[in-house]
C-alpha positions in Angstrom: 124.2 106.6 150.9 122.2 106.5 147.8 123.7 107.8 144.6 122.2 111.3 143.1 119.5 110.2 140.2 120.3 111.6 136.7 118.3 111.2 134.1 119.5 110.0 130.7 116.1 108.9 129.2 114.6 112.1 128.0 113.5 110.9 124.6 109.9 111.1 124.8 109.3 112.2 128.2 111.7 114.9 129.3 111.5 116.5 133.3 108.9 119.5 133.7 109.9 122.9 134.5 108.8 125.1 137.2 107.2 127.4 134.3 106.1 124.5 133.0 104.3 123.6 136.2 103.4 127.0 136.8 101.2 127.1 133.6 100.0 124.0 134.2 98.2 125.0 137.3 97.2 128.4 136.2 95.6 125.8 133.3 93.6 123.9 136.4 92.7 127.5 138.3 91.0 128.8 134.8 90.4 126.4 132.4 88.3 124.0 134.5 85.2 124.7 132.5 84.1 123.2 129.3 85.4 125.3 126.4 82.2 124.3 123.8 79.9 126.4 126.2 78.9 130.0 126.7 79.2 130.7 130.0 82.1 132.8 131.5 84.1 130.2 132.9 83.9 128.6 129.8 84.4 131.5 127.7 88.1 132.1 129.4 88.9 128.2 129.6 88.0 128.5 125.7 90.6 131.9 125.1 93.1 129.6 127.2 93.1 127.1 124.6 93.0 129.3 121.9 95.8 130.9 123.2 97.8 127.5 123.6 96.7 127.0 119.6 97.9 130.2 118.3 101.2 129.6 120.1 101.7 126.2 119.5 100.5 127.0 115.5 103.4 129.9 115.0 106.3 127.7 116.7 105.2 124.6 113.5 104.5 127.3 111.1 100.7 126.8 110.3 97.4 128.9 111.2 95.7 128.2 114.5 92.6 126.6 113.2 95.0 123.7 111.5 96.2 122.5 115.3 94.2 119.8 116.5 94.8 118.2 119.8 94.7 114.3 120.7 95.2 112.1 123.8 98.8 111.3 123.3 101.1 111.7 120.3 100.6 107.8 119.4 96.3 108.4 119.0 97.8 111.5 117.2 99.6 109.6 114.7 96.3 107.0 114.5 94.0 109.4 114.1 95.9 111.8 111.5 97.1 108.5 109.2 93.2 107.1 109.3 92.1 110.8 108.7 94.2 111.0 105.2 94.0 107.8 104.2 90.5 107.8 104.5 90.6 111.0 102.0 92.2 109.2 99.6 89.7 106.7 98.5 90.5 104.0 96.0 93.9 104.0 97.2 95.3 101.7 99.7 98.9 101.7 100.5 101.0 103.4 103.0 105.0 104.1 102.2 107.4 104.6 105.1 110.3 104.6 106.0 112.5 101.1 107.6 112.8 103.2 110.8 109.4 104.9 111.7 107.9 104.2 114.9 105.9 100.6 116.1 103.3 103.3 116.5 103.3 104.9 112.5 103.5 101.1 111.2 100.4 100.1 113.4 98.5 102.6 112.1 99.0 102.2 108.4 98.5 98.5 108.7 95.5 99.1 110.5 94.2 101.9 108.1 95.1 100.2 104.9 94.9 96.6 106.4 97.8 95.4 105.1 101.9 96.3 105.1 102.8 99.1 105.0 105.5 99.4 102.1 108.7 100.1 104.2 111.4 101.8 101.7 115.1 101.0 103.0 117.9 103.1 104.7 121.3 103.5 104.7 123.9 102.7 107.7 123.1 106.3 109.2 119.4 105.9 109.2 118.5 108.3 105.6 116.3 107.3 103.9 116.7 105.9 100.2 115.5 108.3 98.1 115.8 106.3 95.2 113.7 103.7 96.3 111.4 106.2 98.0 110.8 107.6 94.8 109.9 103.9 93.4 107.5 103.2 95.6 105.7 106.6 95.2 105.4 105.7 91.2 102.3 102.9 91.9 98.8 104.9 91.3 97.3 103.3 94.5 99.9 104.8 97.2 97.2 107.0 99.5 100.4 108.6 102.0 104.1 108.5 102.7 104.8 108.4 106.3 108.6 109.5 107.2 109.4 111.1 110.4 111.9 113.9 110.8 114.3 112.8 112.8 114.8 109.0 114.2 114.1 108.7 118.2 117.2 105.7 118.3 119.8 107.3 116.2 119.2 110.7 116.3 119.4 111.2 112.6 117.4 113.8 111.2 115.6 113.1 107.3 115.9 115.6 104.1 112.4 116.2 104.5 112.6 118.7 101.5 113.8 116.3 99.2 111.1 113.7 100.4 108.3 116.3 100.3 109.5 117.3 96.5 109.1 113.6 95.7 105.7 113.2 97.2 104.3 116.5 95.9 104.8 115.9 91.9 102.6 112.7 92.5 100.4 114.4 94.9 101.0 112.0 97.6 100.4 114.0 101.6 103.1 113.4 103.4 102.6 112.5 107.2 105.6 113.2 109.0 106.3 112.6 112.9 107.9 114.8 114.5 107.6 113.5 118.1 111.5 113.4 118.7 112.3 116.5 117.1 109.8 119.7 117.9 111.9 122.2 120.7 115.4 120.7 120.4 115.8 121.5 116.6 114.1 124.1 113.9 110.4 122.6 113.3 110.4 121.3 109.3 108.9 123.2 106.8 108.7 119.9 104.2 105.0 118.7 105.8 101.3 118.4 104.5 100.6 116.8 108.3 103.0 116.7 111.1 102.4 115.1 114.8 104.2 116.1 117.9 104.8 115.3 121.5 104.6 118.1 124.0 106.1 115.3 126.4 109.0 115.4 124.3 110.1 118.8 124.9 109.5 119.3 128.6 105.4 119.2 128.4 102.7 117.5 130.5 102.1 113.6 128.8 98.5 113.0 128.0 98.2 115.2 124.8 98.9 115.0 121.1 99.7 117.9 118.6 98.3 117.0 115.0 99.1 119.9 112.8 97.7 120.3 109.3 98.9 122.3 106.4 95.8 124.6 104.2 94.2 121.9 101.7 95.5 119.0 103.4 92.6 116.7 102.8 91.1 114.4 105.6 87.9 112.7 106.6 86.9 111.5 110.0 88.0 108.3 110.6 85.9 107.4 113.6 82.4 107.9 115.8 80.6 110.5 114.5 80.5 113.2 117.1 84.2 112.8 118.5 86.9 115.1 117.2 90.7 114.7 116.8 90.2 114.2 120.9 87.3 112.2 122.2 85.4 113.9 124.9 87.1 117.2 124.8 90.8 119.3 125.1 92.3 119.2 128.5 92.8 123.0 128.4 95.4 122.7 131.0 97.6 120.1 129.5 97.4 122.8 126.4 98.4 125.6 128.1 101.0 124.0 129.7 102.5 122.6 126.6 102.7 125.8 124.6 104.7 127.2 127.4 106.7 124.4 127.6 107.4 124.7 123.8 108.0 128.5 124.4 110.6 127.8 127.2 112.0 125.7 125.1 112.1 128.3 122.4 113.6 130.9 123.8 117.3 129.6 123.8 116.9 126.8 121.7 120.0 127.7 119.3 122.4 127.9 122.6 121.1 124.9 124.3 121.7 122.9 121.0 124.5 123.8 120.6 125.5 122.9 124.3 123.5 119.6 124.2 125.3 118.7 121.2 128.9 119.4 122.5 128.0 117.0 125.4 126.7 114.5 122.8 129.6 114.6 121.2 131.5 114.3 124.4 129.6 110.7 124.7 130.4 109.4 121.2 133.7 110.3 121.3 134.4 108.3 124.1 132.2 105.4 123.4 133.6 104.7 120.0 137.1 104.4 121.7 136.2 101.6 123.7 136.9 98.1 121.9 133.2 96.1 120.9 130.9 99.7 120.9 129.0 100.4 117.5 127.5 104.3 118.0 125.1 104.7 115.8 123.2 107.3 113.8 124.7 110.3 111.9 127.4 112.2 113.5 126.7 115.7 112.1 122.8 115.9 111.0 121.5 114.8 114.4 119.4 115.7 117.4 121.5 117.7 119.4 120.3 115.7 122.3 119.8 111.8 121.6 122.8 109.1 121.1 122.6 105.2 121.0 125.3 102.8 121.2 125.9 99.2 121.7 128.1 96.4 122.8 129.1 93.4 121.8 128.8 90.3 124.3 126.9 92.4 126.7 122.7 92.3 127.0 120.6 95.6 127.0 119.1 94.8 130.2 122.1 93.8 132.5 123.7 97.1 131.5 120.8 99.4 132.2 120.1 97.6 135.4 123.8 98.2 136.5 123.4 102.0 135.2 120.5 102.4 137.5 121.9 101.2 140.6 124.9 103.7 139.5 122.2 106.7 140.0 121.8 107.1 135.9 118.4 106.8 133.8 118.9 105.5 130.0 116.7 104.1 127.2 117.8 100.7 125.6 116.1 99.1 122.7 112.5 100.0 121.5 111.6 100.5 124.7 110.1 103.9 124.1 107.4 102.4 121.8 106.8 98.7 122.8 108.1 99.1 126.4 109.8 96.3 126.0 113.8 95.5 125.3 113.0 93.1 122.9 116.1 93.8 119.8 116.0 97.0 118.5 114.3 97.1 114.8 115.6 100.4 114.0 119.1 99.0 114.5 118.8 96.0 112.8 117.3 98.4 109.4 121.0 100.2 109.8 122.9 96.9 110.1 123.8 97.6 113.8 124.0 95.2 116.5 120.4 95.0 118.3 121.4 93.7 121.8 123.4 96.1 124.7 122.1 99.0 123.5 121.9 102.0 125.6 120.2 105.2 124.5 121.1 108.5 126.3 118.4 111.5 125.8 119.5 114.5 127.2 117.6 118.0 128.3 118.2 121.0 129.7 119.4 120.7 133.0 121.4 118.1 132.1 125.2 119.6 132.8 128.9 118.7 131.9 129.5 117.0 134.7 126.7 114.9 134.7 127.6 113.7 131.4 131.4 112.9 132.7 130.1 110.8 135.7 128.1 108.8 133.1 130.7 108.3 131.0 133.1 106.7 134.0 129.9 104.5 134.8 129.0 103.2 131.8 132.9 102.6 131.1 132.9 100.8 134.3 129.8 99.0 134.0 130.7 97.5 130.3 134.0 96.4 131.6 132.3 95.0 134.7 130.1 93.3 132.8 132.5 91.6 129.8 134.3 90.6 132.4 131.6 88.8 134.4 130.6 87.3 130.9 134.1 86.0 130.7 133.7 87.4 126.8 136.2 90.7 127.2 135.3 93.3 124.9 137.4 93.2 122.0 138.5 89.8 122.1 
């Protein structure tokens, strides 16, 4: 007999809810037709996705017409980096933080054609704010690129302080908040923020590019195509809005609940000789921890894990799909091989996370000792 599947690997893709799915084909029944037209079947696909606007517009705290929608969260983060840095003409360089996403580095080195300028952390992931400031003094810095809260560590960034730094040199800040939007309070420190409906329960397939009043951009691409090339798949944007407002509704108790479990997991793992958990232990993602171990590769242990009936994230997996060593480990000086990365979501329970915790014990002592290098020694 198989064992049950539980899955630990909700960082960036978490499980759809019956509502969820429920939206999503109410989204397919009425929002078939082309929005841009006047017809009737347009007309009410069109009020569908204003609807999924205005909703997703009040949960990030910005007007409706600011909400643009893209093909993914990563063209989301292209398109919104090229749009401001295009803006800022006669300046050329991008600062960000040592941990943003493959995905936020590509696209500043693509906009700018060159480096981005990546401003150090400390051992819990925060950003330098010192050297942040530094880098903001040079005249020809176009945008600052820091997300809110890290998708390996969990850690989540003063955006208020960065946004003060930015704002007295009138530098837009770009922040990605793919990891963060429905498991903690949306950030108010933002002059352009990106998110992933996929990350809080919604459909994949579709980007959420907010903009704040007087946030200045200019189209960096065919003339003709919007923020989304050929068009808004009005159902993927209803069903994200409702997934958001699911998410919404209880969002202080699940957090709280999710967080009690994540504790559970660090607790345990940093009592076991050779594990490094990493990230800050108190401003976190309620949901999200990562830890490694020594001796032991990333992909041995996740293999074992599966067979074990348990779903986990290791490495950079989420961005490069690949377990090559983590980069946003080796910016906090952690170890960068045998990682495991557990993302939880809501119907994730107690006991769940107490089966996990026996078979990842197991498996890491399984493991040293097939390696003939025992943990600890």
């Amino acid at each position: 007999m198989s064992a049950p599947r539980t899955y630990l690997d909700a960082g960036g893709a978490a499980p759809v809810s019956q509502r969820t799915r429920e939206a999503l084909l109410a989204g397919l029944a009425d929002g078939w037709a082309d929005p841009a037209r006047l017809s009737s079947e347009s007309r009410r696909a069109r009020a569908l996705l204003d609807g999924s606007r205005e909703a997703l517009a009040d949960a990030l705290g910005t007007s409706a017409d600011l909400i643009h929608f893209a093909p993914s969260a990563v063209a989301g983060i292209e398109r919104v980096v090229a749009g401001v840095w295009t803006a800022r003409r006669g300046r050329d360089d991008v600062v960000v933080s040592a941990v943003e996403r493959d995905a936020t580095l590509h696209a500043a080195s693509f906009a700018a054609q060159r480096e981005p300028r990546s401003v150090r952390v400390d051992a819990l992931g925060h950003i330098d704010l010192e050297a942040f400031e530094a880098a903001l003094n040079d005249p020809g810095v176009a945008l600052a690129a820091v997300q809110h809260a890290n998708h390996e560590l969990g850690t989540v960034q003063d955006l208020g302080a960065v946004l003060a730094l930015t704002k007295a040199r009138g530098v837009p800040l770009v922040v990605d908040a793919t990891s963060s939007i429905g498991h903690i309070a949306a950030p108010e420190a933002w002059d352009a923020l990106v998110a992933n409906p996929a990350d809080w329960g919604g459909p994949s397939g579709l980007g959420v590019v907010a903009l704040r009043p007087g946030t200045r951009w200019l189209p960096a691409w065919p003339e003709g195509d919007d923020w989304a090339p050929g068009g808004v798949s009005v159902p993927l944007a209803l069903a994200a809005a409702v997934a958001l407002q699911e998410r919404l509704e209880n969002a202080d108790d699940e957090a709280t609940r999710l967080a009690a479990l994540v504790d559970r997991i660090r607790t345990r793992m940093a009592a076991v000789p050779g594990i490094d958990v990493v990230g800050d232990p108190e401003r976190r993602l309620p949901h999200v921890v990562t830890f490694s171990c020594l001796y032991l590769e990333g992909e041995a242990l996740l293999t074992r894990l599966d067979r074990e009936g348990f779903a986990v994230g290791s490495g950079s997996a989420c961005a490069s799909g690949s377990l090559a060593p983590s980069r946003v480990l080796a910016a906090v000086g952690a170890l960068t091989h045998g990682n495991v990365r557990v993302a939880l979501h809501p119907a994730i329970t107690s006991d769940d996370v107490d089966r996990f915790l026996d078979a990842a014990t197991r498996a890491i002592d399984d493991l040293s000792r097939e390696a003939q290098a025992p943990i600890g020694q």
